[in-house]
PDB file as gemmi writes it, atoms N, CA and C in Angstrom:
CRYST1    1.000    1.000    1.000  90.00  90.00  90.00 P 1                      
ATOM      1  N   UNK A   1      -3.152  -7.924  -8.761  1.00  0.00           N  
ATOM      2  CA  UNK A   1      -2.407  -7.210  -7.747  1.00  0.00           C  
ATOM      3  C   UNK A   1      -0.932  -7.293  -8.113  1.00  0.00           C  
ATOM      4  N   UNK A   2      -0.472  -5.990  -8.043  1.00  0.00           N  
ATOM      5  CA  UNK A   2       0.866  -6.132  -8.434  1.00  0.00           C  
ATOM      6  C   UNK A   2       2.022  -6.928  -7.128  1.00  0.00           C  
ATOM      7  N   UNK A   3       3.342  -7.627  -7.966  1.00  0.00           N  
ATOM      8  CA  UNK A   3       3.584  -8.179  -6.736  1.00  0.00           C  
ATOM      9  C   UNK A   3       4.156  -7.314  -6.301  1.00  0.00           C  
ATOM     10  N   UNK A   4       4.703  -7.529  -4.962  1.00  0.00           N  
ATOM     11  CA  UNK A   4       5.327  -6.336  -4.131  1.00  0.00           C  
ATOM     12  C   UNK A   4       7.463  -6.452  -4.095  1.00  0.00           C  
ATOM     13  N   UNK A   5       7.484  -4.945  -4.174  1.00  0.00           N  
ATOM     14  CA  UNK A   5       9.098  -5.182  -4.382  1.00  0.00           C  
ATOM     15  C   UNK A   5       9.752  -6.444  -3.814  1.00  0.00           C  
ATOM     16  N   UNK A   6      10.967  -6.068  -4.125  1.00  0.00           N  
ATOM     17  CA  UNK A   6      11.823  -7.175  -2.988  1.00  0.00           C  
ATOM     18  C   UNK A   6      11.892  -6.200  -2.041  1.00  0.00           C  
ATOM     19  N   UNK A   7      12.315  -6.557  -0.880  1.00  0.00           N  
ATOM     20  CA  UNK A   7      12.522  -5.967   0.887  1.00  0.00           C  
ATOM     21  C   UNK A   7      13.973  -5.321   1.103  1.00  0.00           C  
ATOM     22  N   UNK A   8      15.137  -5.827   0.081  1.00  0.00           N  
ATOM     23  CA  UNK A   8      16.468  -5.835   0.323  1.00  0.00           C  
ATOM     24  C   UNK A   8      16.841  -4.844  -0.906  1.00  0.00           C  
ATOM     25  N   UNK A   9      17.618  -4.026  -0.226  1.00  0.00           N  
ATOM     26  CA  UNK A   9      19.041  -3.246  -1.220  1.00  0.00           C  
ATOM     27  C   UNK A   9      17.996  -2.288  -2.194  1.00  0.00           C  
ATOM     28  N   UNK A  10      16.981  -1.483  -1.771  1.00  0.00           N  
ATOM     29  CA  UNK A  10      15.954  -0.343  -2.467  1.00  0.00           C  
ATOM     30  C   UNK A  10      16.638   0.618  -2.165  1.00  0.00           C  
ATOM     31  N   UNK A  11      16.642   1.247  -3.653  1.00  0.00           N  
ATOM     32  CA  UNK A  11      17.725   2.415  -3.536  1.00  0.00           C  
ATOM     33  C   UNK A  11      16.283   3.463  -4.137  1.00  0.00           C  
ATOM     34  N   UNK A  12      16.705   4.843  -3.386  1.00  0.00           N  
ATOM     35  CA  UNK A  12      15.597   5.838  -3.769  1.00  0.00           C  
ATOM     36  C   UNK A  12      16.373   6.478  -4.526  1.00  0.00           C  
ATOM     37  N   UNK A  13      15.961   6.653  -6.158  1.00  0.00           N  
ATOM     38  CA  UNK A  13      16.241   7.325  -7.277  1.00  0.00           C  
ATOM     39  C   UNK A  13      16.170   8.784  -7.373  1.00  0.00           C  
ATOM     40  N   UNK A  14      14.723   9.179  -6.773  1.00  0.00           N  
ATOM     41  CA  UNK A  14      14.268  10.202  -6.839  1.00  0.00           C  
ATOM     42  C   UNK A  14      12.626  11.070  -5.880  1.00  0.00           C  
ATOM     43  N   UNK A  15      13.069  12.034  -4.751  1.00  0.00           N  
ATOM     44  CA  UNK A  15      11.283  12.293  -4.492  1.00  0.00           C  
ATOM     45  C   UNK A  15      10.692  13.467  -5.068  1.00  0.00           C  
ATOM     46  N   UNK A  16       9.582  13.527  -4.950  1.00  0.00           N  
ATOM     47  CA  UNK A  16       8.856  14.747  -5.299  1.00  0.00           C  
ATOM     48  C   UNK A  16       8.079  14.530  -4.365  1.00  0.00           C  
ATOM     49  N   UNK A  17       7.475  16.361  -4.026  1.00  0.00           N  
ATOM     50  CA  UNK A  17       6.151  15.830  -3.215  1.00  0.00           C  
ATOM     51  C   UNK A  17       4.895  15.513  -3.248  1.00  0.00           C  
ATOM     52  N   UNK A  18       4.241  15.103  -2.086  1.00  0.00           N  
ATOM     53  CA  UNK A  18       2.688  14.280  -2.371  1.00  0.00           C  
ATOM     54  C   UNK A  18       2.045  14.837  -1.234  1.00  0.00           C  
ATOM     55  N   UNK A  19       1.894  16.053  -1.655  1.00  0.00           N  
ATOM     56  CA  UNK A  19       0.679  16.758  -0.693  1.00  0.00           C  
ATOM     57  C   UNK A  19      -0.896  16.176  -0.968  1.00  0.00           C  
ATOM     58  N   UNK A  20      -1.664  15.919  -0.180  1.00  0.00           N  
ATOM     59  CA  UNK A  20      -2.769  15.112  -0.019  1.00  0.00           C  
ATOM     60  C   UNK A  20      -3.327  14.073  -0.830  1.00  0.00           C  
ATOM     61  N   UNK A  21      -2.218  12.785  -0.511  1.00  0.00           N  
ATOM     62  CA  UNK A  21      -2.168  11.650  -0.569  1.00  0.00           C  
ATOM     63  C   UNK A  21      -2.114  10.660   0.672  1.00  0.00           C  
ATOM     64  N   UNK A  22      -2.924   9.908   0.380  1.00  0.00           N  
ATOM     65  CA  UNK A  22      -2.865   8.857   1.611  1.00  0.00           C  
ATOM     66  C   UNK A  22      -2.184   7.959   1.214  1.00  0.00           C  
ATOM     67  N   UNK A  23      -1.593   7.137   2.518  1.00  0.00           N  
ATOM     68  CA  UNK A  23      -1.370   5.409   1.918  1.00  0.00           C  
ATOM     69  C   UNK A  23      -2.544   4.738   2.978  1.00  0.00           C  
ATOM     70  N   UNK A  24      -3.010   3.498   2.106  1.00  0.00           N  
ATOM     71  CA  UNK A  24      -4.388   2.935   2.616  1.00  0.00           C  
ATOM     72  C   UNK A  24      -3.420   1.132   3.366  1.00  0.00           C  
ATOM     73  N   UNK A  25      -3.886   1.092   4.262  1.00  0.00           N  
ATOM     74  CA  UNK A  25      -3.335  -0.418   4.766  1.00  0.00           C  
ATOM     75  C   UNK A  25      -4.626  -1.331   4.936  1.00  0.00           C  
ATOM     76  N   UNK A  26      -5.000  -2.098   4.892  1.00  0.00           N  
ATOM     77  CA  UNK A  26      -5.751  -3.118   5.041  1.00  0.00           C  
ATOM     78  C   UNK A  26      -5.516  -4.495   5.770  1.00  0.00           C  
ATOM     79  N   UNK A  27      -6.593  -4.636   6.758  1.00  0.00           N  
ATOM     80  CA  UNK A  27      -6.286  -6.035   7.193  1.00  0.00           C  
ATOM     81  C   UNK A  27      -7.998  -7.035   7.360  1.00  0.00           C  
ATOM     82  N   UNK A  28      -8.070  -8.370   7.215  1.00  0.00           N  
ATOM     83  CA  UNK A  28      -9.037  -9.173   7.368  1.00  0.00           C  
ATOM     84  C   UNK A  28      -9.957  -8.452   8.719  1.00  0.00           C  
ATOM     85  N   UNK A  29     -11.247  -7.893   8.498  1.00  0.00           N  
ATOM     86  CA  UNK A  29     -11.866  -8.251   9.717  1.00  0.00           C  
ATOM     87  C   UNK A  29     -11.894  -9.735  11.202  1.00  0.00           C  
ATOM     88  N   UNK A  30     -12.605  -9.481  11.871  1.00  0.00           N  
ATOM     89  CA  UNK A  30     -12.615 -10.318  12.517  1.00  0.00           C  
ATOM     90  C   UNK A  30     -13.548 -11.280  12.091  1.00  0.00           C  
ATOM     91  N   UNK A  31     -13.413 -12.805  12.359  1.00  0.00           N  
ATOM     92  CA  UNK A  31     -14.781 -13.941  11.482  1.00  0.00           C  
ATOM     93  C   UNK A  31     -15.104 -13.515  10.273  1.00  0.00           C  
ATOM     94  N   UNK A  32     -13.806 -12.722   9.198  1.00  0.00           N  
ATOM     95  CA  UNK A  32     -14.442 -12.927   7.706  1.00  0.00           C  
ATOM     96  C   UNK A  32     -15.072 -11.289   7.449  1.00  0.00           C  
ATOM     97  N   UNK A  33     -15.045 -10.358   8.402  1.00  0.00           N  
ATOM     98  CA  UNK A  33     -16.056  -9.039   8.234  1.00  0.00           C  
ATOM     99  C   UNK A  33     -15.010  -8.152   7.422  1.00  0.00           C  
ATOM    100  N   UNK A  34     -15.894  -6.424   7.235  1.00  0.00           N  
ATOM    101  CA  UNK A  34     -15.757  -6.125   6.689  1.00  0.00           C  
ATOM    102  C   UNK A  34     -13.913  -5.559   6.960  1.00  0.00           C  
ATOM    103  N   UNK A  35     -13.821  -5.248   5.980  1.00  0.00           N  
ATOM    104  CA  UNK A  35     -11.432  -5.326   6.390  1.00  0.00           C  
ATOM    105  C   UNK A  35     -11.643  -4.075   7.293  1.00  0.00           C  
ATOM    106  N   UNK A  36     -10.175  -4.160   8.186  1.00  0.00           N  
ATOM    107  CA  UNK A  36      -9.912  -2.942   8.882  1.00  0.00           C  
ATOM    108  C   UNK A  36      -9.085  -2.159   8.507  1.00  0.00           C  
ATOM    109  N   UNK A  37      -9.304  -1.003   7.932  1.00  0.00           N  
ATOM    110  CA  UNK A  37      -8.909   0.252   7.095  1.00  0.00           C  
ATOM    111  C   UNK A  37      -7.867   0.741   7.963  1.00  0.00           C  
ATOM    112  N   UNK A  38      -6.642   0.744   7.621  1.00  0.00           N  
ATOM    113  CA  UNK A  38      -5.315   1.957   8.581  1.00  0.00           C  
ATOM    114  C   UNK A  38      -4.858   2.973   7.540  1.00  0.00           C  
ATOM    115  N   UNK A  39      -5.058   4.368   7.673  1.00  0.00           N  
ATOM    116  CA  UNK A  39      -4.842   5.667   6.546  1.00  0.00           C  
ATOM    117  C   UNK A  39      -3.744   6.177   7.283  1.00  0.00           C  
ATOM    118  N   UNK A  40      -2.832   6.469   6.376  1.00  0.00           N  
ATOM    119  CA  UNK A  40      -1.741   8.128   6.743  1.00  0.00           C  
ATOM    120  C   UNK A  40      -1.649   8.815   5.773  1.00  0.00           C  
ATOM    121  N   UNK A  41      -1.499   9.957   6.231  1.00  0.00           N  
ATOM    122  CA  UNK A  41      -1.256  11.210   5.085  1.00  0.00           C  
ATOM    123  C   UNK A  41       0.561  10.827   4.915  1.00  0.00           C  
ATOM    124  N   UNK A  42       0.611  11.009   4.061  1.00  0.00           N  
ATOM    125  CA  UNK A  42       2.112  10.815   2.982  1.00  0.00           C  
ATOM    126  C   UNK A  42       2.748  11.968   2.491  1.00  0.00           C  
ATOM    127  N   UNK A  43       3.660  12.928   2.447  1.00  0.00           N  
ATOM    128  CA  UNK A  43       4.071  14.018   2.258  1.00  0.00           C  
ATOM    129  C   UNK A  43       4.849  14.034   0.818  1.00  0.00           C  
ATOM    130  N   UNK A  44       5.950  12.737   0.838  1.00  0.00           N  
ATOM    131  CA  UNK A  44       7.007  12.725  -0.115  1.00  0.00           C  
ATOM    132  C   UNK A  44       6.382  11.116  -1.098  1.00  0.00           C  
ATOM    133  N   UNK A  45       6.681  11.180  -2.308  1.00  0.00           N  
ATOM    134  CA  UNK A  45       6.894  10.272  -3.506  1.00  0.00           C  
ATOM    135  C   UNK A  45       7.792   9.473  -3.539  1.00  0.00           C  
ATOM    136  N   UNK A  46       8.574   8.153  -3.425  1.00  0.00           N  
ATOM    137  CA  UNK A  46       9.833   8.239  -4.238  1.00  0.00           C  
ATOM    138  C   UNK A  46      10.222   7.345  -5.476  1.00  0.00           C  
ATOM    139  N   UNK A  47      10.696   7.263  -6.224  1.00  0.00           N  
ATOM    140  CA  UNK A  47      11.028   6.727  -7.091  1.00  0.00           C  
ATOM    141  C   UNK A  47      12.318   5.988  -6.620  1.00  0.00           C  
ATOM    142  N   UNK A  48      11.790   4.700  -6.639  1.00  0.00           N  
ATOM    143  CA  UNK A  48      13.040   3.270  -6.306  1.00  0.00           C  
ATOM    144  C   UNK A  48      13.268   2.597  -7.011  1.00  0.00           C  
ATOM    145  N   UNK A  49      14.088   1.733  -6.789  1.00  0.00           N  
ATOM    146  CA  UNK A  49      14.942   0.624  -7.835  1.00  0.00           C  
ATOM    147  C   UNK A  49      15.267  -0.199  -6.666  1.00  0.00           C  
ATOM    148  N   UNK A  50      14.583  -1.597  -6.964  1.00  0.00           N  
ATOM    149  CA  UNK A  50      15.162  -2.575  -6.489  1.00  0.00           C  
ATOM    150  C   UNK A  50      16.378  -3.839  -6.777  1.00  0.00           C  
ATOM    151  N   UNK A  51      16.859  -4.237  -6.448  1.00  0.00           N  
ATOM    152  CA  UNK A  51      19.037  -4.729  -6.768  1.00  0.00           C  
ATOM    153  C   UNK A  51      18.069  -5.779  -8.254  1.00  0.00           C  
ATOM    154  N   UNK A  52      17.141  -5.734  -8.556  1.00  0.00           N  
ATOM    155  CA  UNK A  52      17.217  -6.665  -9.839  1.00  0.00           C  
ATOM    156  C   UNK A  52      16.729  -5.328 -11.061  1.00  0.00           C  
ATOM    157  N   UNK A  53      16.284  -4.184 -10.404  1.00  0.00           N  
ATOM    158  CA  UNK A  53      16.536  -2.910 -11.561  1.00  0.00           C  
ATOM    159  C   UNK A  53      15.261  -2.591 -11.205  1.00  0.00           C  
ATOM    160  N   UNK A  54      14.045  -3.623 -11.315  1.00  0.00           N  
ATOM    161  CA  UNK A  54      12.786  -2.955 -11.219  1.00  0.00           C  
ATOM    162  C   UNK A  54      12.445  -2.058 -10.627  1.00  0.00           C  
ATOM    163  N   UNK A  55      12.030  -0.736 -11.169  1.00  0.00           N  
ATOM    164  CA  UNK A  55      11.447   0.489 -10.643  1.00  0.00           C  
ATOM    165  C   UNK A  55       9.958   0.356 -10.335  1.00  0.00           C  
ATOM    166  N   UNK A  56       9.757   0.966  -9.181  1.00  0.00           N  
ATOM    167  CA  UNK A  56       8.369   1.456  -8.315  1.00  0.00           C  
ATOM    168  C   UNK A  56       8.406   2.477  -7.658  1.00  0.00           C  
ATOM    169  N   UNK A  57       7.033   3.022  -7.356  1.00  0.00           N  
ATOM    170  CA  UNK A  57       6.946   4.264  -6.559  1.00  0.00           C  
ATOM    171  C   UNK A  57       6.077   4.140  -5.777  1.00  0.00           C  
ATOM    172  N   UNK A  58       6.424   4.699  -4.291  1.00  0.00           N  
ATOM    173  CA  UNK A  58       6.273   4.466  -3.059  1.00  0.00           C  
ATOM    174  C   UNK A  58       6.095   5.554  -2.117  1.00  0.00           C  
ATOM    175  N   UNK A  59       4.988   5.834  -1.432  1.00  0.00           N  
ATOM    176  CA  UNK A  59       5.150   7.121  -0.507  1.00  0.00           C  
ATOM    177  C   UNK A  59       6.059   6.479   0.669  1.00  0.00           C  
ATOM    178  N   UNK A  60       6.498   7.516   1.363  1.00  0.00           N  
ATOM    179  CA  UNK A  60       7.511   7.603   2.109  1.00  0.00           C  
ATOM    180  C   UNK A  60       6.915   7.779   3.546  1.00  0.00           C  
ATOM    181  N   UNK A  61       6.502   6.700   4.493  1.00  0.00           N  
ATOM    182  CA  UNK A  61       6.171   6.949   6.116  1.00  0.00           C  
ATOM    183  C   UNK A  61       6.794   7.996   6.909  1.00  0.00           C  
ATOM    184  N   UNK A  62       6.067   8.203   7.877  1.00  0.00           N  
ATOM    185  CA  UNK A  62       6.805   8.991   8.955  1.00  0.00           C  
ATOM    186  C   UNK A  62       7.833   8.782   9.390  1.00  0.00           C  
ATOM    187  N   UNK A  63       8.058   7.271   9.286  1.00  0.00           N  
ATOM    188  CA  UNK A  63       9.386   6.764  10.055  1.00  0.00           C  
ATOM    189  C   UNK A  63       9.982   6.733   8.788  1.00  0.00           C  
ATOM    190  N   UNK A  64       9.964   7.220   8.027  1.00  0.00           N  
ATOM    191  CA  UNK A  64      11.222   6.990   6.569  1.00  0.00           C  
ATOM    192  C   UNK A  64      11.611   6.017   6.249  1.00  0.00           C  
ATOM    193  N   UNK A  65       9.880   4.818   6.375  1.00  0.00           N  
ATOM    194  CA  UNK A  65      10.071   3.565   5.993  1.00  0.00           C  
ATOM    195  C   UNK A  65       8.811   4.005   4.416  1.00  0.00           C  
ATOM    196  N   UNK A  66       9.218   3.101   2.977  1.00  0.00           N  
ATOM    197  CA  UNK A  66       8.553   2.780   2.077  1.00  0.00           C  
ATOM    198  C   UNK A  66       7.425   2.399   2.583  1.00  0.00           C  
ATOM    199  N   UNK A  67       6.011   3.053   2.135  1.00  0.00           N  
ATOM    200  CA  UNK A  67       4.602   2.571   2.071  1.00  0.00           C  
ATOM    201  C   UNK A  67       4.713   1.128   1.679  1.00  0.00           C  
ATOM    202  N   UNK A  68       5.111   0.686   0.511  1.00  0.00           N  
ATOM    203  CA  UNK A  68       4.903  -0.496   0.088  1.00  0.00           C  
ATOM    204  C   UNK A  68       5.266  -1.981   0.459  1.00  0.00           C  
ATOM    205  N   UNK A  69       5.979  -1.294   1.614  1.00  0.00           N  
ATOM    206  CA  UNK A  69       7.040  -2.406   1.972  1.00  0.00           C  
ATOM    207  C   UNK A  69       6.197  -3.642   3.165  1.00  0.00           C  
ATOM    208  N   UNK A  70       5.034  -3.049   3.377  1.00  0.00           N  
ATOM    209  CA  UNK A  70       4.545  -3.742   4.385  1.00  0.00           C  
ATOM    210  C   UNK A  70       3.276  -4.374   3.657  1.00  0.00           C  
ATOM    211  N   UNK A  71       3.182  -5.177   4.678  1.00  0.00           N  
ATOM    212  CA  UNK A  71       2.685  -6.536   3.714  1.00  0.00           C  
ATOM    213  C   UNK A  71       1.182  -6.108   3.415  1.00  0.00           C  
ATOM    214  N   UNK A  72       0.328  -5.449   4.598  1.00  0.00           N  
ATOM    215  CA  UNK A  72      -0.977  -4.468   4.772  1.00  0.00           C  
ATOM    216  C   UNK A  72      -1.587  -3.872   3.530  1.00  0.00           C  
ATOM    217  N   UNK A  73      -0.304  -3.368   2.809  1.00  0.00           N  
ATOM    218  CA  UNK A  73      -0.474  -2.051   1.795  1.00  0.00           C  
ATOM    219  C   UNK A  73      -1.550  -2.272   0.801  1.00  0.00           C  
ATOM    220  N   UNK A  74      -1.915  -1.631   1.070  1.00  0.00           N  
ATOM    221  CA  UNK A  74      -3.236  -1.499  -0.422  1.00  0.00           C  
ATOM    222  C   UNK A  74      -3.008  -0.021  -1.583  1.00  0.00           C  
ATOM    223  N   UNK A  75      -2.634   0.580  -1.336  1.00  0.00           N  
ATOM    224  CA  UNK A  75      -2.484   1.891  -2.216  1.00  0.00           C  
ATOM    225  C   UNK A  75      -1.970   3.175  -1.768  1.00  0.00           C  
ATOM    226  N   UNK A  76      -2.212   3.782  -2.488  1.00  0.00           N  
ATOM    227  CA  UNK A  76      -2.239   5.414  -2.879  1.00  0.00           C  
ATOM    228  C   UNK A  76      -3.069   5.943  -3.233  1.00  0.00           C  
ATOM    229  N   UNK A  77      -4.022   6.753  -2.625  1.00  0.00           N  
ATOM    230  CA  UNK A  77      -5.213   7.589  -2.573  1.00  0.00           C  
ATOM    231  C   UNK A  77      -5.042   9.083  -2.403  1.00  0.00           C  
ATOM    232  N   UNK A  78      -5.293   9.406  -3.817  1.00  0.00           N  
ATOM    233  CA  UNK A  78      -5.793  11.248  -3.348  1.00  0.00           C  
ATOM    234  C   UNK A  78      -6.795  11.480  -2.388  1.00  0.00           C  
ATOM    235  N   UNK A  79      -6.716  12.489  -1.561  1.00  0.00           N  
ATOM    236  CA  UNK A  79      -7.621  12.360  -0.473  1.00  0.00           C  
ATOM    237  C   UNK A  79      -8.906  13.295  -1.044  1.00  0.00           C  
ATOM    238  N   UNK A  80      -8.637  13.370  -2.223  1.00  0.00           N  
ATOM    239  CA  UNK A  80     -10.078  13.898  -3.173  1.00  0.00           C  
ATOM    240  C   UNK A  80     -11.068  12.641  -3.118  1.00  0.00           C  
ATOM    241  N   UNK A  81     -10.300  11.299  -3.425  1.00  0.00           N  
ATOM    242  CA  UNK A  81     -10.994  10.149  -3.469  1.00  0.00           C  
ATOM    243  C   UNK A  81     -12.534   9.656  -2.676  1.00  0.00           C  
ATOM    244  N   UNK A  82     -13.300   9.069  -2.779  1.00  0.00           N  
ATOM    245  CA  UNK A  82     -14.398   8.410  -2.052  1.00  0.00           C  
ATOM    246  C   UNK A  82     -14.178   7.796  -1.174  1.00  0.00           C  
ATOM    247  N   UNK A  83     -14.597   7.997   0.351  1.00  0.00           N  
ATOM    248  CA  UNK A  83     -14.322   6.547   1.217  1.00  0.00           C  
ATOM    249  C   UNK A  83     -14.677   5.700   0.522  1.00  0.00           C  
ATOM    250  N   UNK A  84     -15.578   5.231  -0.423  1.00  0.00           N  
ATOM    251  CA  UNK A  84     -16.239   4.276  -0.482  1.00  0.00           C  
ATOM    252  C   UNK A  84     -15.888   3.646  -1.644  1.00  0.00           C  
ATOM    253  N   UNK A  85     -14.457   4.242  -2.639  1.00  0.00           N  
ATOM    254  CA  UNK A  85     -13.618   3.723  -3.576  1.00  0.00           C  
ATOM    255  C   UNK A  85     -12.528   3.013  -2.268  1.00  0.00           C  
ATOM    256  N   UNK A  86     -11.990   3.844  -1.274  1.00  0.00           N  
ATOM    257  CA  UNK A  86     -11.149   3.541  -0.833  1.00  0.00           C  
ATOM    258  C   UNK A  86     -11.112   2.088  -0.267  1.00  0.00           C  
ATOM    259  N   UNK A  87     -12.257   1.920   0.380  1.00  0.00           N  
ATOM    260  CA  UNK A  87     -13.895   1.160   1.374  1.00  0.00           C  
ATOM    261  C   UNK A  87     -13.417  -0.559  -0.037  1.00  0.00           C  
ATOM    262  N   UNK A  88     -13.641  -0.304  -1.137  1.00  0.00           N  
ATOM    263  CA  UNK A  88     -13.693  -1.283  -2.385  1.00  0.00           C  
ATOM    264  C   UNK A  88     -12.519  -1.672  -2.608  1.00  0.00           C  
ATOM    265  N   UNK A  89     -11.456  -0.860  -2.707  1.00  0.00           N  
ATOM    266  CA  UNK A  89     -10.136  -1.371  -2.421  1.00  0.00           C  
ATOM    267  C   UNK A  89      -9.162  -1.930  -1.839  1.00  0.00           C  
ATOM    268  N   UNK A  90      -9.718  -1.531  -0.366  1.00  0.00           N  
ATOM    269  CA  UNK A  90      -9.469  -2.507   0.888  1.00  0.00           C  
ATOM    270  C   UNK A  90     -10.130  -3.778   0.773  1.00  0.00           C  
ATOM    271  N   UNK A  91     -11.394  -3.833   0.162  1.00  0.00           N  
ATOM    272  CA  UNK A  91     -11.796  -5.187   0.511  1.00  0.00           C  
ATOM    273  C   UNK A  91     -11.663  -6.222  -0.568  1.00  0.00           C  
ATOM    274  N   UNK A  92     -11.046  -5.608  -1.668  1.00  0.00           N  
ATOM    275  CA  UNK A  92     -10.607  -6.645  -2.815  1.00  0.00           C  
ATOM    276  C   UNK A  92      -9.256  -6.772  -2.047  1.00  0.00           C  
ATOM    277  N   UNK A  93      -8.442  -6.135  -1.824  1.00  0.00           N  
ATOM    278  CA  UNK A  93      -6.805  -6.576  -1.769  1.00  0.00           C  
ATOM    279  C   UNK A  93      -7.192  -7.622  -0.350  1.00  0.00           C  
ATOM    280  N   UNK A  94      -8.105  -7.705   0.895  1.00  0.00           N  
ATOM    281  CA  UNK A  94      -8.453  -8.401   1.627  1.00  0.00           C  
ATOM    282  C   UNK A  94      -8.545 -10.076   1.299  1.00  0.00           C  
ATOM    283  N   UNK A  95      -9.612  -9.761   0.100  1.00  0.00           N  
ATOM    284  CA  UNK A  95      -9.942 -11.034  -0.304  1.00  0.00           C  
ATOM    285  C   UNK A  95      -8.912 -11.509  -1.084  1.00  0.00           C  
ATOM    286  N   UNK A  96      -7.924 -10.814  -1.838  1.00  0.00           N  
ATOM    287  CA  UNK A  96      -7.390 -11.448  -2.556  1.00  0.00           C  
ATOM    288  C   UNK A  96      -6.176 -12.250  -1.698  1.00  0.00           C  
ATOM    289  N   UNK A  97      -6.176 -11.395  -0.917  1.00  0.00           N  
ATOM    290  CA  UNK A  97      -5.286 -11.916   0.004  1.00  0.00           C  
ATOM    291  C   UNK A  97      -5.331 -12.967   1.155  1.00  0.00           C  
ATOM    292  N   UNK A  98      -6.347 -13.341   1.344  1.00  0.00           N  
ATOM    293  CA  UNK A  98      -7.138 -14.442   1.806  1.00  0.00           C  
ATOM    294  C   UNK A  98      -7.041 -15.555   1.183  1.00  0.00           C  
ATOM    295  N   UNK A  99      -7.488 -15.385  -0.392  1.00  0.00           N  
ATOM    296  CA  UNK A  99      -7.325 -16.200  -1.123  1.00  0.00           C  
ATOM    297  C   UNK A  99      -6.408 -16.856  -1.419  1.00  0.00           C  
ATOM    298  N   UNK A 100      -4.911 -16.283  -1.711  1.00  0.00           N  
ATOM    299  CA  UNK A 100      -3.628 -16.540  -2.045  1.00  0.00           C  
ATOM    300  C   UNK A 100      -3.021 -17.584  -0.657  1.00  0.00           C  
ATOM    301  N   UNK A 101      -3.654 -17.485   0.194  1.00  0.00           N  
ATOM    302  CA  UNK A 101      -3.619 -18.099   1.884  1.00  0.00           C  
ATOM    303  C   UNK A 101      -4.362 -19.362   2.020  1.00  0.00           C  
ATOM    304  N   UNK A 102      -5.236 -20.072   0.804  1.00  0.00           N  
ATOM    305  CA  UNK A 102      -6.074 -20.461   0.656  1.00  0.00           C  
ATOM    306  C   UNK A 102      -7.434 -20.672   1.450  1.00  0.00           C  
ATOM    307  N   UNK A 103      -7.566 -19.688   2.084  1.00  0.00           N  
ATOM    308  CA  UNK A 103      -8.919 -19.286   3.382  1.00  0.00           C  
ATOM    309  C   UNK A 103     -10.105 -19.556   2.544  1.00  0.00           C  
ATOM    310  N   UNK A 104     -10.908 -19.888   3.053  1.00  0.00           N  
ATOM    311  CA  UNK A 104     -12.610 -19.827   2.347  1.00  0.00           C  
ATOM    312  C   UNK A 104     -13.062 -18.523   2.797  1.00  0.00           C  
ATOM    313  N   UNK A 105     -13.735 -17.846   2.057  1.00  0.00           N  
ATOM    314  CA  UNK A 105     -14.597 -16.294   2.156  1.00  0.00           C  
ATOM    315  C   UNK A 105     -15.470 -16.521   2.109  1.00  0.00           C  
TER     316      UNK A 105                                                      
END                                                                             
């Protein structure tokens, strides 16, 4: 899992748009179950730079907050995609994230 930007001083380089793309959020079920999936459709791309240079790209929320910035985030999905790729992706970034917490699964 890649780590996630820094939070401070993200400057947007550049957008393009992202017509039917989702961003996927993920959180632990309840007692260990299967994760709870949060989707939005994403309109804009952007290309950022965070104050140590590293570049990433990030869909852009409704509120004209960075997808990535929240701790939830699991991806970027064409909405061509499979629930059931999407479904696999949520529940690895779940566990991994569990794990890093040191939780038993």
């Amino acid at each position: 899992m890649a780590a996630q930007p820094k939070r401070e001083k993200v400057r947007i380089l550049r957008t393009t748009p992202a017509s039917g793309w989702l961003a996927v959020y993920a959180v632990r079920g309840e007692e260990g179950g299967r994760a709870k999936i949060e989707q939005e459709c994403i309109s804009v791309f952007a290309l950022c730079e965070d104050e140590e240079g590293d570049r990433f790209v990030s869909g852009i929320r409704e509120d004209n907050e960075l997808c990535v910035m929240r701790d939830d985030f699991v991806g970027h999905f064409s909405i061509k995609k499979g629930r059931h790729k999407i479904r696999e992706a949520a529940e690895k970034f779940v566990r991994t994230k569990a794990q890093e917490r040191g939780e038993l699964m």
